[in-house]
N, C-alpha and C positions, 0 to 999 in steps of 0.2 A: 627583069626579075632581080630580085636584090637578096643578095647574102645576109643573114644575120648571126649573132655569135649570142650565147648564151653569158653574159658578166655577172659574177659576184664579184663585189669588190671588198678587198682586205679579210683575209684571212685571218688575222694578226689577232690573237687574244687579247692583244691591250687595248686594240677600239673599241668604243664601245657600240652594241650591237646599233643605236639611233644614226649611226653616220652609213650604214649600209644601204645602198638603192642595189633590188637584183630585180634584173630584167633582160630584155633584149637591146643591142643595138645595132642600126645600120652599119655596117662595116663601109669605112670612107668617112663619116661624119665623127667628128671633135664629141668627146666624152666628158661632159660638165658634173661636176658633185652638186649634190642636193636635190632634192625631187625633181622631178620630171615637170615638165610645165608644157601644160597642154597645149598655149597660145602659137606658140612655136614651130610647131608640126614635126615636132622629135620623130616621131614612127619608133612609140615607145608600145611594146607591146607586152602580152604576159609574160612571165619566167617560165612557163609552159606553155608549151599548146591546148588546147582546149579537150585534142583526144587524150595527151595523156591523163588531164585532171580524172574522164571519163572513165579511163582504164583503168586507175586507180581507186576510185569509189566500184567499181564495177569487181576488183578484186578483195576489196576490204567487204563484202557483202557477200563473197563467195563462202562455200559452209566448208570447206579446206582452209581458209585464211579464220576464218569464226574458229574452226578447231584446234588452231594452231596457237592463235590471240589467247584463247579463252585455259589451255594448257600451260601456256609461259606465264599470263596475266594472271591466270583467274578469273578475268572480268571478260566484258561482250567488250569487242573493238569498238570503235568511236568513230563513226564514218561520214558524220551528221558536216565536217570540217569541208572532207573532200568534195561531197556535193554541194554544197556552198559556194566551191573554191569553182565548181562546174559551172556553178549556176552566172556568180561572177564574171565568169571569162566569157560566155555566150553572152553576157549584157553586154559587155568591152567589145566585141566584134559587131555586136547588134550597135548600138548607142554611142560605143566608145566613151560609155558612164565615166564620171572622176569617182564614183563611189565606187564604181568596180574595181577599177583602179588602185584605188588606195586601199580595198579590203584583201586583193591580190598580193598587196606588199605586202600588208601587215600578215597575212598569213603564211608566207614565206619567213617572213622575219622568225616568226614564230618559232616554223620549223628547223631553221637554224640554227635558234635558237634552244630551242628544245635535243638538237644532236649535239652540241657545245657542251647539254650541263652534265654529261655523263666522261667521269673521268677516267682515268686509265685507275683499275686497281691495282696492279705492280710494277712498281718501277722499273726499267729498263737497265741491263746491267750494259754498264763500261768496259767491263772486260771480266773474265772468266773469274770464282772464286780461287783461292792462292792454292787449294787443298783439292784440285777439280783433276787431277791425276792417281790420288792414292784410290787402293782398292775401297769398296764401298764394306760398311760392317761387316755385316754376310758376308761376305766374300772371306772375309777375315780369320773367321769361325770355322772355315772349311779346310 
């Protein structure tokens, strides 16, 4: 039975997202940059397992997650990706497809992506304001 570990590699905002491969690797086997190459016999497999893709389309379909989408959004959730991503990773284990494959990244990438473009709205203080002792107005008045 063979250990595997879940890699994203670089975290680092200044990479840019084309140099990320996320996947699994053999634990024991040497870790190469750049695509995966099938010739090889990597025992390169999805970034997920196939049940969670499942559990994940299975909960974006649910009328508690719709209710909850459609309140923060507005809109119907978008779940068309996840079973895709289902659909993809049952080819991968069936065929071990290079198109499965490479639509697995890209849709990772994606979501990565898409968690990256949302920034922080308040800057994080250094240390307290200089005035963060005196009583507050109110308090003042009393």
């Amino acid at each position: 039975m063979c250990r595997c570990l879940l890699v994203i590699l670089s975290v680092d905002h200044e990479v840019p997202l084309s140099s990320f491969f996320i996947g699994w690797r053999t634990e024991g086997r040497a870790w190469r940059p750049g695509p995966p190459d099938m010739a090889d016999g990597s025992g390169w497999q999805p970034p997920r397992p196939c049940e969670a893709y499942r559990a994940e389309w299975k909960l974006c379909r649910s009328a508690r997650h719709f209710l909850h989408h459609y309140y923060v959004h507005g809109e119907r959730p978008a779940c068309e990706q996840w079973r895709r991503d289902l659909a993809s990773c049952r080819d991968w284990e069936k065929r071990r497809s290079a198109e499965a494959q490479h639509s697995l990244c890209e849709s990772e990438r994606a979501r990565v992506q898409a968690a990256r473009k949302h920034i922080l709205v308040w800057a994080p203080r250094q240390s307290p304001p200089p005035d963060w002792h005196l009583p507050l107005p109110q308090e003042k008045d009393e």
